[in-house]
ROSENU-353376 format. One record per residue (C-alpha): residue in three letters; chain; x, y, z. Coordinates in Angstrom, 3 decimals, decimal comma, always signed. Each point is the difference from the previous one (the first is absolute). Layout:
BEGIN
{kedren ALA A {X Y Z}}
...
END
This chain:
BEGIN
{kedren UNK A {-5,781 -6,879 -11,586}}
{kedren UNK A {+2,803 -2,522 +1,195}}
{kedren UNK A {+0,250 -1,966 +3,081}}
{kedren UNK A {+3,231 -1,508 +1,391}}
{kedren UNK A {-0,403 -3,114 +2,119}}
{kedren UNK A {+3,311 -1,804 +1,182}}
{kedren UNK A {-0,188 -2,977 +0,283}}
{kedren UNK A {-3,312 -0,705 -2,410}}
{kedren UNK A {-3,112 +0,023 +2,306}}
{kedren UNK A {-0,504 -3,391 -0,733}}
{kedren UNK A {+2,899 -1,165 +1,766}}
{kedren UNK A {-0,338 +1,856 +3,318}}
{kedren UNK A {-0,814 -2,313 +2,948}}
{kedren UNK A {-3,427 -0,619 +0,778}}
{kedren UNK A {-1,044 +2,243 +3,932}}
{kedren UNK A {-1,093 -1,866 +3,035}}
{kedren UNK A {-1,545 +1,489 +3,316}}
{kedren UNK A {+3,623 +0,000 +1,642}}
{kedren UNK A {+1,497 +1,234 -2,977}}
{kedren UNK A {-1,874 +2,287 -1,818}}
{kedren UNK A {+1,332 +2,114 -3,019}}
{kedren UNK A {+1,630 +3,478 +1,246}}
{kedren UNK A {-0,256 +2,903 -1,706}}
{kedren UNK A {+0,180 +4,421 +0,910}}
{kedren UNK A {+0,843 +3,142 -0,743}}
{kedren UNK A {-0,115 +3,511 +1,511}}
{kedren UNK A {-3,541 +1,545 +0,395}}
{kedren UNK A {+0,032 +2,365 -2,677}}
{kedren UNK A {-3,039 +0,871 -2,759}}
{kedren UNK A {+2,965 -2,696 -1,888}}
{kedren UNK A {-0,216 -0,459 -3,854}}
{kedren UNK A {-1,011 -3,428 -1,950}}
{kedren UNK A {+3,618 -1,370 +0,410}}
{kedren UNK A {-0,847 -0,625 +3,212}}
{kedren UNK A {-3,547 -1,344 +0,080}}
{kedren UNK A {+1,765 -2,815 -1,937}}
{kedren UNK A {+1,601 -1,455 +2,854}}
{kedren UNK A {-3,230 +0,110 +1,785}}
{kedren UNK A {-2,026 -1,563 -3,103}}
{kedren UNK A {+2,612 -2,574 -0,215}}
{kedren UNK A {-0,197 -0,569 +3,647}}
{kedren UNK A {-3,733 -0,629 -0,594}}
{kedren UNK A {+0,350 -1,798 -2,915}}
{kedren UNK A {+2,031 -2,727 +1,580}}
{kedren UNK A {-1,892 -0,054 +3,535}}
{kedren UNK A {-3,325 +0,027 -0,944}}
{kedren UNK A {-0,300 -3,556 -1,322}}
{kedren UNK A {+1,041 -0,921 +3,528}}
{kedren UNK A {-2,643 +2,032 +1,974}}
{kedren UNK A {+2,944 +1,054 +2,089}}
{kedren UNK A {+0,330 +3,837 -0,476}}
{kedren UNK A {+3,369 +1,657 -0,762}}
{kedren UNK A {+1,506 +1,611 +2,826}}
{kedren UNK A {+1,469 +3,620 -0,688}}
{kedren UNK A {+2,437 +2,418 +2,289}}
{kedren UNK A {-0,768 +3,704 +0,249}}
{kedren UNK A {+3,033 +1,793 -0,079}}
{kedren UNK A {-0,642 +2,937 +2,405}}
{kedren UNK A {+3,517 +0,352 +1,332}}
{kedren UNK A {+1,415 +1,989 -2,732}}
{kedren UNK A {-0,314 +3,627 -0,794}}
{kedren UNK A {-2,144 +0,885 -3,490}}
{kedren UNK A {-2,749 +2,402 -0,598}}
{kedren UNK A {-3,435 -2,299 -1,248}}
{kedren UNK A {-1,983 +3,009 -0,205}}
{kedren UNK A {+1,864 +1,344 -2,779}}
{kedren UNK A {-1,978 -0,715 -3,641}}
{kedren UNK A {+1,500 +0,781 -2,935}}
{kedren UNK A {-2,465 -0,240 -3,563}}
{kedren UNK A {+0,045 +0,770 -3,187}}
{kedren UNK A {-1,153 +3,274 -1,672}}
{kedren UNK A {-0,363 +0,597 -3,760}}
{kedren UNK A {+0,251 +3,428 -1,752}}
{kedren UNK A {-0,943 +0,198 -3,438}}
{kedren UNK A {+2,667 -2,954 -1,158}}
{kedren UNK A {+2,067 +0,867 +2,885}}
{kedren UNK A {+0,317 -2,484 +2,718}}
{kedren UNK A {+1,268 +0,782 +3,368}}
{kedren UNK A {-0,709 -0,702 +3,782}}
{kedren UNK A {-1,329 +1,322 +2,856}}
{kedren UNK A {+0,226 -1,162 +3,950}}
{kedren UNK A {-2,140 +0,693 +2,269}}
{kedren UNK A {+0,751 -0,311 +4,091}}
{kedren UNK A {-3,275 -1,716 +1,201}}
{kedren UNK A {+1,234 +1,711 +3,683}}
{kedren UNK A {+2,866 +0,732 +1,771}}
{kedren UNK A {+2,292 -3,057 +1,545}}
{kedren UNK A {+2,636 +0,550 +2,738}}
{kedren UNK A {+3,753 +0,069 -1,390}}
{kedren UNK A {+2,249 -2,689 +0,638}}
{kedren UNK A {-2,389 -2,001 +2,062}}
{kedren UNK A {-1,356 -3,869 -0,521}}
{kedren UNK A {-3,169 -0,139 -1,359}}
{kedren UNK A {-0,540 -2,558 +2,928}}
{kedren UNK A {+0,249 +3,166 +2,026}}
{kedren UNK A {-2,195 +2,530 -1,546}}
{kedren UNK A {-3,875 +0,335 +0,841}}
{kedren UNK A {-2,497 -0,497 -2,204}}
{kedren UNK A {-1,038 +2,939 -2,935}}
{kedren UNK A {-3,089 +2,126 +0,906}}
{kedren UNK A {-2,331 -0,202 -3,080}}
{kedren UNK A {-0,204 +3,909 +1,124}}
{kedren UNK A {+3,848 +0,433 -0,962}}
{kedren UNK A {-0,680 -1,436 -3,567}}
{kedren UNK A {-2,411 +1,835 -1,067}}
{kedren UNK A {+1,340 +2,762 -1,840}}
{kedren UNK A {+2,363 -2,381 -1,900}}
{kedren UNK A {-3,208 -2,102 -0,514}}
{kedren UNK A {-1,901 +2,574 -1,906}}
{kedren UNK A {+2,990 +0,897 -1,522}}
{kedren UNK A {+0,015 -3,367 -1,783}}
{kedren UNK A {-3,694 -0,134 -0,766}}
{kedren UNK A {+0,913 +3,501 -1,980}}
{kedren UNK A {+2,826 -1,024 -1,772}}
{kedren UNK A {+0,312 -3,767 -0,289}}
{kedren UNK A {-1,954 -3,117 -1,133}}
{kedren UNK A {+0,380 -1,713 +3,015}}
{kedren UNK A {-2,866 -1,522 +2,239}}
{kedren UNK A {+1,001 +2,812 +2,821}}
{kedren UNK A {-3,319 -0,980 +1,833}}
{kedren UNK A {+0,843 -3,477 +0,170}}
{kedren UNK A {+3,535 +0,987 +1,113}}
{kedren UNK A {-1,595 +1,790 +2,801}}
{kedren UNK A {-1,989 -2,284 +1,280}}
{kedren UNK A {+2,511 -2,595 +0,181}}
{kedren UNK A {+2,404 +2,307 +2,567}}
{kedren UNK A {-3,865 +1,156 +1,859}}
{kedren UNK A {-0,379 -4,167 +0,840}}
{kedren UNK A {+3,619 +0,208 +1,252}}
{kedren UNK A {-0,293 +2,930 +1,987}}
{kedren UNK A {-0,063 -2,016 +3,615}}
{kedren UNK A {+3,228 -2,175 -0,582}}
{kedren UNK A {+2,877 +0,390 +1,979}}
{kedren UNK A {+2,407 +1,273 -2,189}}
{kedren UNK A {+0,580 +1,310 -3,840}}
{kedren UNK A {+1,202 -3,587 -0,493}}
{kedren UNK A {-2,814 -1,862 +1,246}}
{kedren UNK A {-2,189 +2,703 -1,865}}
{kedren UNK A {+2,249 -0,721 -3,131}}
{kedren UNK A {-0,645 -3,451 +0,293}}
{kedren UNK A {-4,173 +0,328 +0,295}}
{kedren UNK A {-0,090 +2,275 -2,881}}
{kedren UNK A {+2,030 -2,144 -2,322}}
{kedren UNK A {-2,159 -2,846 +0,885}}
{kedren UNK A {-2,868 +2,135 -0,995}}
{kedren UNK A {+1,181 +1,374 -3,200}}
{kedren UNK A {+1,790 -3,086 -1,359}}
{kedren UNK A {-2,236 -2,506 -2,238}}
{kedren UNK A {-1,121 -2,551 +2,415}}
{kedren UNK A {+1,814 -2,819 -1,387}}
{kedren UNK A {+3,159 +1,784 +1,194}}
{kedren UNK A {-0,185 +1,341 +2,811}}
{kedren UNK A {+0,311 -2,496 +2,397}}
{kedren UNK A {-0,180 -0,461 +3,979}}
{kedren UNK A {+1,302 +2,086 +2,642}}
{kedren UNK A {+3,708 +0,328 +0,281}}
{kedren UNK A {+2,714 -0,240 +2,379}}
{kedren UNK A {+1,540 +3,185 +0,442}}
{kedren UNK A {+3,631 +0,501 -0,447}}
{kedren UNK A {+0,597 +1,666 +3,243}}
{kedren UNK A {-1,517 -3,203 +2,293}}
{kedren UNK A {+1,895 -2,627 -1,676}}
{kedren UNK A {+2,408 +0,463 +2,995}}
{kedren UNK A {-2,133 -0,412 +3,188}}
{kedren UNK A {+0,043 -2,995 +0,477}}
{kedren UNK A {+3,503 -0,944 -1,544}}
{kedren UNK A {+1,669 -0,415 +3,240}}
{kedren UNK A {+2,718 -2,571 -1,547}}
{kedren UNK A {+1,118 +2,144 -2,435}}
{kedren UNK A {-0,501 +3,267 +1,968}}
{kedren UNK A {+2,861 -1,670 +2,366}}
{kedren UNK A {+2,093 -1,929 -2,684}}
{kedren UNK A {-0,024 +4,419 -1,667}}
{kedren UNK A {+1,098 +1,351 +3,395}}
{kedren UNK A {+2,405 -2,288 +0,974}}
{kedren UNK A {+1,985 -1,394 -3,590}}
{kedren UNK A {-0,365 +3,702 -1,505}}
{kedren UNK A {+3,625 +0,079 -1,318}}
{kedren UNK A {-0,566 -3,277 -1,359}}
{kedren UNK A {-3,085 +0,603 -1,618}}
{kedren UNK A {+1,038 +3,499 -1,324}}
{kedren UNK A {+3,328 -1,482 -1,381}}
{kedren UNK A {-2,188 -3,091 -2,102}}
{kedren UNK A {-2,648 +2,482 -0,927}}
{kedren UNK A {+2,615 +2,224 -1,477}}
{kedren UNK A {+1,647 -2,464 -1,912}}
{kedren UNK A {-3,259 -1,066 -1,528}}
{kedren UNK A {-0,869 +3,506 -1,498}}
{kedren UNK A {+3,580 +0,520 -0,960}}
{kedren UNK A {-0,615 -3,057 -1,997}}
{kedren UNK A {-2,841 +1,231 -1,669}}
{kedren UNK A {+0,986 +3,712 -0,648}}
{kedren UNK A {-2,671 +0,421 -2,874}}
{kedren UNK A {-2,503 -0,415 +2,717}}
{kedren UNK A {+0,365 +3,577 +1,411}}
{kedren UNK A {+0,198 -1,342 +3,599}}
{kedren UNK A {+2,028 +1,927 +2,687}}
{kedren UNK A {+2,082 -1,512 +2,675}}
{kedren UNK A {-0,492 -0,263 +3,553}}
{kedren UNK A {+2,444 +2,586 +1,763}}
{kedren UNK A {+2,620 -2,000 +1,658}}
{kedren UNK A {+2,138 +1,908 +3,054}}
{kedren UNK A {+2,122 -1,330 +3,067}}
{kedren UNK A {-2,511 +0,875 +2,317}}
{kedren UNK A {-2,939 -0,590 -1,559}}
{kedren UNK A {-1,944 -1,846 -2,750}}
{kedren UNK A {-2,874 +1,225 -2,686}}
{kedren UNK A {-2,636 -2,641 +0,174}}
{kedren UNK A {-2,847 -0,109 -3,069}}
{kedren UNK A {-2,586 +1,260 +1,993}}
{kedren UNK A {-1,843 +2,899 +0,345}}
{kedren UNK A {-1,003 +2,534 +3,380}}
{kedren UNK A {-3,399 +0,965 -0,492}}
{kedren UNK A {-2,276 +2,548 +2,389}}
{kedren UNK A {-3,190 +1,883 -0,690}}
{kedren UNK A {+0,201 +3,199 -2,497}}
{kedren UNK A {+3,244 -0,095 +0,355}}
{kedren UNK A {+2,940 -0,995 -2,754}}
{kedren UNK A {+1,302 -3,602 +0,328}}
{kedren UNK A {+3,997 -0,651 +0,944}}
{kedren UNK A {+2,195 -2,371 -0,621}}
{kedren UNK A {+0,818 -2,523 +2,520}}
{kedren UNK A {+3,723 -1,240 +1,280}}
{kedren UNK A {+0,954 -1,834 +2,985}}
{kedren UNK A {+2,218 +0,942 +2,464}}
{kedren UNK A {+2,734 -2,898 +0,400}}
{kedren UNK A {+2,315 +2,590 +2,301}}
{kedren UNK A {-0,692 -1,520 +2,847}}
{kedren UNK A {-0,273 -4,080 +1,015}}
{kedren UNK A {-4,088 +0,566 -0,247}}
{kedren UNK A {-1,372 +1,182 -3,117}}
{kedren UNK A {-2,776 +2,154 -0,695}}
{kedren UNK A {-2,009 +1,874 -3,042}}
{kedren UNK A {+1,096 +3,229 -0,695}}
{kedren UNK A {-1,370 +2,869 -2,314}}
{kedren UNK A {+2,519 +1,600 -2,273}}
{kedren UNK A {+1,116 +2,821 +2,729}}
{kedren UNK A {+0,368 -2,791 +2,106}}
{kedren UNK A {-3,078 +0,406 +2,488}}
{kedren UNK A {-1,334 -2,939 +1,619}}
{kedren UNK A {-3,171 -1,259 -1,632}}
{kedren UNK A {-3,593 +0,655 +2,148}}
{kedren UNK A {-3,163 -1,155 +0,230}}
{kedren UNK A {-1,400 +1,931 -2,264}}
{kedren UNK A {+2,139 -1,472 -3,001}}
{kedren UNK A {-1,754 -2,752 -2,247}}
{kedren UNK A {+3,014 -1,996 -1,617}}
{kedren UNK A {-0,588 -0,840 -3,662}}
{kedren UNK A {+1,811 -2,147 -2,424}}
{kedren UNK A {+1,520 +1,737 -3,020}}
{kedren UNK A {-0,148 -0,892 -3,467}}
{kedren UNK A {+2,027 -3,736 -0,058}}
{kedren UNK A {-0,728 -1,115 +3,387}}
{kedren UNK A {-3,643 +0,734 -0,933}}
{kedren UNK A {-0,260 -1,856 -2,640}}
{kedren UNK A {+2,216 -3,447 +1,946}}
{kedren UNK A {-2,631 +0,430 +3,113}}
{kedren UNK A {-2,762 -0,439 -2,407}}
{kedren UNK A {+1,994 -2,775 -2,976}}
{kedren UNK A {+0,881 -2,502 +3,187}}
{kedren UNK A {-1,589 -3,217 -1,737}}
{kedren UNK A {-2,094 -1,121 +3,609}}
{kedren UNK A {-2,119 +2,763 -1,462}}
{kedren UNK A {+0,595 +0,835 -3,587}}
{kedren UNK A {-0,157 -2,021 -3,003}}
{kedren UNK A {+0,857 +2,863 -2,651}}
{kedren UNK A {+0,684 +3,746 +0,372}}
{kedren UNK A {-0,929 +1,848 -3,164}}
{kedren UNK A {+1,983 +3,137 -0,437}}
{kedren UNK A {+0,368 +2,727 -2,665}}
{kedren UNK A {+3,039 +1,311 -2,181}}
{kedren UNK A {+1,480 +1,335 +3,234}}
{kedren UNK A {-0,326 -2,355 +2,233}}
{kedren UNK A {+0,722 -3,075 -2,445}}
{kedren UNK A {+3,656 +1,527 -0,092}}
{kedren UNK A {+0,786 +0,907 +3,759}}
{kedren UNK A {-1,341 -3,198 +2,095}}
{kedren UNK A {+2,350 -1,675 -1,767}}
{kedren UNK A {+2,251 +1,907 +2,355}}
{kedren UNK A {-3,103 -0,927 +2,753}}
{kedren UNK A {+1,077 -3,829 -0,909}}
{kedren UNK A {+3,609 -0,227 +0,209}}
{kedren UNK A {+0,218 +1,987 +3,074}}
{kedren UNK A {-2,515 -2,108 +1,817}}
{kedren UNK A {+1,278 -3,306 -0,968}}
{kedren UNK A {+3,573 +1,425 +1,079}}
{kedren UNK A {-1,141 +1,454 +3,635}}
{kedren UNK A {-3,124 -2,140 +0,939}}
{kedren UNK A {+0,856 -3,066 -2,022}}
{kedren UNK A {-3,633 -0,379 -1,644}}
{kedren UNK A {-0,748 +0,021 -3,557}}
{kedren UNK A {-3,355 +1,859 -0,733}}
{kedren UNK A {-3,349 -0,616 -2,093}}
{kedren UNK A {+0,861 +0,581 -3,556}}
{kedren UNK A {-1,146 +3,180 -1,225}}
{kedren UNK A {-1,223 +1,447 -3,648}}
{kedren UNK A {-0,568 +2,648 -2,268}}
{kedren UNK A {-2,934 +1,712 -1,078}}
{kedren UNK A {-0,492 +2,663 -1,595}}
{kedren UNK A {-1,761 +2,124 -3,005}}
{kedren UNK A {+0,324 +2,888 -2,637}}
{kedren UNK A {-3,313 +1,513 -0,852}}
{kedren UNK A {-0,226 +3,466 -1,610}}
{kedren UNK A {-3,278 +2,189 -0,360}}
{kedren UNK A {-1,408 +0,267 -3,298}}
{kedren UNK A {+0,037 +3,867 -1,409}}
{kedren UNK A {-1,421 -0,510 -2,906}}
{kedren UNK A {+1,206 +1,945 -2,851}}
{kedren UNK A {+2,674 +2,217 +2,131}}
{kedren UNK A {+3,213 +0,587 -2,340}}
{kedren UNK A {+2,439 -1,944 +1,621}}
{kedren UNK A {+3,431 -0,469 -2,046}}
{kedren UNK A {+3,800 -1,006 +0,259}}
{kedren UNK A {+2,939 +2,656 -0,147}}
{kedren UNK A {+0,452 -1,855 -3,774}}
{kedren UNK A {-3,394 +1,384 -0,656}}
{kedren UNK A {+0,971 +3,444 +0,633}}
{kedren UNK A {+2,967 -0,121 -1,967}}
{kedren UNK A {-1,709 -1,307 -3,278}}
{kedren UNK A {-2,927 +2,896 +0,875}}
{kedren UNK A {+3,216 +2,358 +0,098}}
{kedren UNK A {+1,357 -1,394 -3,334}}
{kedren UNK A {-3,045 -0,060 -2,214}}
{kedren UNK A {-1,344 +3,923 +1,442}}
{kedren UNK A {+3,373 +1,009 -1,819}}
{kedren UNK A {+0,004 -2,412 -2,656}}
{kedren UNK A {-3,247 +0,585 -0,989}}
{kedren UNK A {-0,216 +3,410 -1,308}}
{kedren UNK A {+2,831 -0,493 -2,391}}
{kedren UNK A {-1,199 -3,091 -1,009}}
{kedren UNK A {-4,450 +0,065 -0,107}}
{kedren UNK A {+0,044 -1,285 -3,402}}
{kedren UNK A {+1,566 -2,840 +0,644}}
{kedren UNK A {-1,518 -0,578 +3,549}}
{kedren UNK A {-3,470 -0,043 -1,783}}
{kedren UNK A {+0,614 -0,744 -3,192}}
{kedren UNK A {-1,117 +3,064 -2,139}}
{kedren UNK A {+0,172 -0,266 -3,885}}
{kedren UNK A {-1,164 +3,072 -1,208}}
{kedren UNK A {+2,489 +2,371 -2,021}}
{kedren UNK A {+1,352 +1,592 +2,610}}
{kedren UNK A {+1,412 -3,063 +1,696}}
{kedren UNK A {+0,870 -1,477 -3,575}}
{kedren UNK A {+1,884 +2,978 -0,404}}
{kedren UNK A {+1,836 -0,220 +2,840}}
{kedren UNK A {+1,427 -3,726 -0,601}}
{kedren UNK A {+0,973 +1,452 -3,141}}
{kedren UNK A {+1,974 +2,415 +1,667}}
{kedren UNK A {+1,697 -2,153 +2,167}}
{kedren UNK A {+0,799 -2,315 -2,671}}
{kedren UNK A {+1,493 +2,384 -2,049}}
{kedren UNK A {+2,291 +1,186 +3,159}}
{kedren UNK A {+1,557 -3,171 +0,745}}
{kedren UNK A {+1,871 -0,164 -3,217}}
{kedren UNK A {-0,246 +4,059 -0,831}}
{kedren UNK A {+4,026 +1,496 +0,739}}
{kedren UNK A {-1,079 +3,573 -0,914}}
{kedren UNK A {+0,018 +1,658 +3,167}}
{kedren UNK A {-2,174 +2,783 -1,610}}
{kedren UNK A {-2,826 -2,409 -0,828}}
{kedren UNK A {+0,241 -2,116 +3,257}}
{kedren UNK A {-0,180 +2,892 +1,826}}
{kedren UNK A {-3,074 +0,799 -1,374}}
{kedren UNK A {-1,932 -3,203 -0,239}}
{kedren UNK A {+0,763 +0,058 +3,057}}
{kedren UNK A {-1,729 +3,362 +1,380}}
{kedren UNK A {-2,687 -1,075 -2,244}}
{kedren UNK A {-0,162 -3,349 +1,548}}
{kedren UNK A {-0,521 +2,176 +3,571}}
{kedren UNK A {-2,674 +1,972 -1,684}}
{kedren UNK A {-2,232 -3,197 -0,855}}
{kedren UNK A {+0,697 -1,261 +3,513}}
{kedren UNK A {-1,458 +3,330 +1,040}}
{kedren UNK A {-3,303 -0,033 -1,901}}
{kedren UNK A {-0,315 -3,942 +1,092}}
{kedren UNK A {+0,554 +1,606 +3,457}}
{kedren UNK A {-2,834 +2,539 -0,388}}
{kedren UNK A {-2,210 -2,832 -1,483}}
{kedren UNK A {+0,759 -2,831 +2,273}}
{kedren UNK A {-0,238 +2,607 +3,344}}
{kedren UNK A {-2,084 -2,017 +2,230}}
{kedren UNK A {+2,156 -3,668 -1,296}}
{kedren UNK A {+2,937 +2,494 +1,860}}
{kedren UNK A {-1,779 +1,341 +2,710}}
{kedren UNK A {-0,805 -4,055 +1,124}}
{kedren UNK A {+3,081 -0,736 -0,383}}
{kedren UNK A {+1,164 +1,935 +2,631}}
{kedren UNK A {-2,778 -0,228 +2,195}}
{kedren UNK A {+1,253 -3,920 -0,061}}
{kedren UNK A {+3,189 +1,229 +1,424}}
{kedren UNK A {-1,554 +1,735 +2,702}}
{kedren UNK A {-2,623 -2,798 +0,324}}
{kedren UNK A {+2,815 -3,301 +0,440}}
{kedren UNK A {+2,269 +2,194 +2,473}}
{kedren UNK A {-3,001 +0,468 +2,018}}
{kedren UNK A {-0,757 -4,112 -0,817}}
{kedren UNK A {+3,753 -0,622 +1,542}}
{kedren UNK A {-1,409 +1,940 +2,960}}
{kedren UNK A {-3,568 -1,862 +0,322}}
{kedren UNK A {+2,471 -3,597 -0,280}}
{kedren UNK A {+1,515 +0,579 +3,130}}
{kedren UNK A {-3,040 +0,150 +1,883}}
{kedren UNK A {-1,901 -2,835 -2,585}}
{kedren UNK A {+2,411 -2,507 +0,712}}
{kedren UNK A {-0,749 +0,379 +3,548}}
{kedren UNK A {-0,872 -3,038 +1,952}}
{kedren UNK A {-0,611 +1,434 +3,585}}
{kedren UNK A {-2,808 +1,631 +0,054}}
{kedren UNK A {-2,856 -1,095 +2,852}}
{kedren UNK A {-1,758 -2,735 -0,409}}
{kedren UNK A {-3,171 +2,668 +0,642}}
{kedren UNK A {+0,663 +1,279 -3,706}}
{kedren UNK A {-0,462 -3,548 -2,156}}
{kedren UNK A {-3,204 -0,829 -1,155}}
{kedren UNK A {-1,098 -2,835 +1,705}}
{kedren UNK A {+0,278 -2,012 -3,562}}
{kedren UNK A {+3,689 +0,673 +0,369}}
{kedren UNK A {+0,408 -1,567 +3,166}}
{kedren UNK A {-2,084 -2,653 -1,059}}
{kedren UNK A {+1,640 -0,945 -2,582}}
{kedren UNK A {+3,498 -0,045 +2,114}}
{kedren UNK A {-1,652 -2,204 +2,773}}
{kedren UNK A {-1,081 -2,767 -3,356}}
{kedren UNK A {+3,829 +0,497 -1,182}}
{kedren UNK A {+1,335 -0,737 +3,099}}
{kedren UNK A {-2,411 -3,066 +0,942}}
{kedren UNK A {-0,137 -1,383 -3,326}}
{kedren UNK A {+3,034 -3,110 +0,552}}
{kedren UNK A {-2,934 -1,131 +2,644}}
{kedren UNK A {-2,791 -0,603 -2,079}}
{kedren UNK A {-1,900 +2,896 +2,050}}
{kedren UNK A {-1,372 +2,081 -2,065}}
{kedren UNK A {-3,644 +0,478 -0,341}}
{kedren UNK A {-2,546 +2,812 -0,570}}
{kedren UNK A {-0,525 +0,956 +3,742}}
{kedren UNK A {+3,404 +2,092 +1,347}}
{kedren UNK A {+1,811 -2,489 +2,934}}
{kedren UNK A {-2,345 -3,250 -0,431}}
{kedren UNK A {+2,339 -3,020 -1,706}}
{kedren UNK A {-1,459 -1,632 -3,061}}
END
């Protein structure tokens, strides 16, 4: 297990009620990588008695009923994913409904068959959900149920509301687009490791980073219309926005509504996130003049334990290659025979190296080939394992791939595991103690 905080925990500033520390992801079944940010959110608020505050990000498009677990064969280690029930292409989960626990239920026994996991306790989770508005807010009430206690923290603030009441910068978007697209652009250009796109940037109108977003149906991108003196929000084939349309920030004007320091003290992001709002700084500093709350970095690598699975390096298989074929030339030296037969043989082979009758090297030689034989028949099963190992550390370079895998839901750690994370990560504090979330 490693953790990666950045700066040291020790050193990040200390929450208040107007500032709390930030922190959020999407609302996906998400693997121990991510619970750090939330334990580390915890970790640092909960000496305050001020709770972390957390954003729901239900304005993008993933699928969070989609599980994917381990499976073991024999020594062969592979996956399997399961689709918990169907979600709607291309659309929000902000703008699904809710799962029926009816629609799960194949895919629920399915998993009791097959898998270790707690499938009841999954269920039961998504049956207390069942009412909420959408698959996000369902998400979000299922999480909170399934996650240990000491992470899972308050309601959120979903994504897709962060913009109702933003009626400065709804205005400043509409009517300095080509300004704003033009800094925003040459923030992400700065950053191209980042993997950020630009804003499309025409002569009569302007991409703006924010997102169209109506019921069951798949979200568009926004641009305004600067053709004429009065400018208005557009959808990509240039229709008029309605009523109907909820406007929603995307990813780096997201993250700026929420790291404004009147209401943030610390954002704590992920691997992803730690790289692109840098782009989220520079282009708000350039367009709205304001420096944000400082943000950091947490985040974790912990790997399920499968015991005594072969798992092995491409060198491995090589050397498993290289001693199958060494070996039955070679047994009594591999296990260090001395009986006549293998005395006989060094003989041989002494004899050879400075022997120049071709006549007699020739046949020390075949004799050599006959002792190697008999060894053979002796030694069968030494053989036999030998190349069972070869088969064995290909299928080890096979199991490795999955081994080394660090995403896997939270759902499938033993609750030791995550323990143990949530004491590695609060540790700089002085917090730990024997009961999960209480400082010491």
């Amino acid at each position: 297990m490693h953790t990666r905080l950045e700066p040291p925990i020790d050193q990040w500033p200390t929450p208040t009620a107007q500032r709390p520390i930030w922190t959020g992801h999407q609302l996906t079944l998400f693997h121990p990588g991510i619970l750090a940010k939330y334990l580390a959110a915890q970790a640092v608020s909960e000496p305050t008695g001020i709770p972390f505050a957390h954003v729901a990000v239900d304005q993008d498009v993933y699928d969070p009923l989609k599980l994917t677990v381990p499976r073991v064969d024999g020594q062969r280690l592979y996956t399997q994913t399961f689709q918990l029930a169907p979600v709607l292409p291309g659309v929000p989960v902000g703008m699904q409904p809710p799962v029926q626990s009816a629609a799960m239920s194949m895919t629920l026994n399915a998993m009791r068959r097959d898998t270790a996991l707690d499938a009841d306790r999954l269920a039961e989770a998504f049956a207390s959900a069942a009412q909420a508005e959408s698959l996000a807010a369902q998400m979000d009430q299922v999480l909170r149920c399934l996650l240990p206690a000491y992470a899972a923290g308050s309601p959120p603030v979903f994504a897709s509301t962060l913009l109702a009441d933003e009626t400065e910068i709804g205005n400043q978007l509409l009517h300095d687009a080509p300004r704003c697209a033009a800094l925003y652009n040459q923030a992400v250009s700065a950053y191209p490791g980042a993997g950020m796109k630009p804003m499309g940037i025409e002569p009569d109108r302007v991409e703006v980073p924010v997102w169209a977003l109506r019921w069951m149906q798949p979200r568009e991108r926004v641009y305004v219309d600067i053709a004429d003196s009065t400018p208005i929000f557009i959808t990509e084939d240039g229709e008029p926005l309605t009523d109907d349309v909820t406007l929603a920030p995307r990813a780096l004007l997201m993250t700026a509504l929420l790291r404004r320091p009147d209401r943030c003290g610390l954002f704590i992001h992920g691997t992803g996130g730690w790289q692109y709002d840098r782009i989220t700084e520079q282009w708000w500093q350039h367009w709205r003049g304001e420096t944000l709350a400082p943000m950091a970095l947490a985040t974790a690598d912990v790997r399920l334990d499968f015991g005594d699975l072969p798992v092995n390096t491409p060198d491995d298989v090589e050397r498993a290659v290289w001693r199958a074929h060494h070996l039955p030339h070679n047994l009594d030296r591999e296990l260090a025979l001395d009986h006549t037969p293998a005395r006989e043989k060094r003989e041989l082979l002494d004899r050879m190296h400075d022997d120049r009758d071709k006549q007699r090297r020739r046949a020390a030689f075949e004799l050599i080939h006959q002792i190697n034989g008999e060894l053979a028949d002796q030694h069968g099963q030494v053989i036999a394992e030998a190349r069972r190992a070869v088969e064995t550390t290909r299928l080890g370079v096979a199991n490795a791939r999955l081994a080394q895998k660090r995403d896997w839901s939270f759902l499938l750690y033993p609750p030791s595991q995550l323990e143990t994370l949530r004491q590695q990560i609060a540790y700089p504090l002085g917090q730990l103690s024997s009961e999960p979330g209480k400082p010491g």
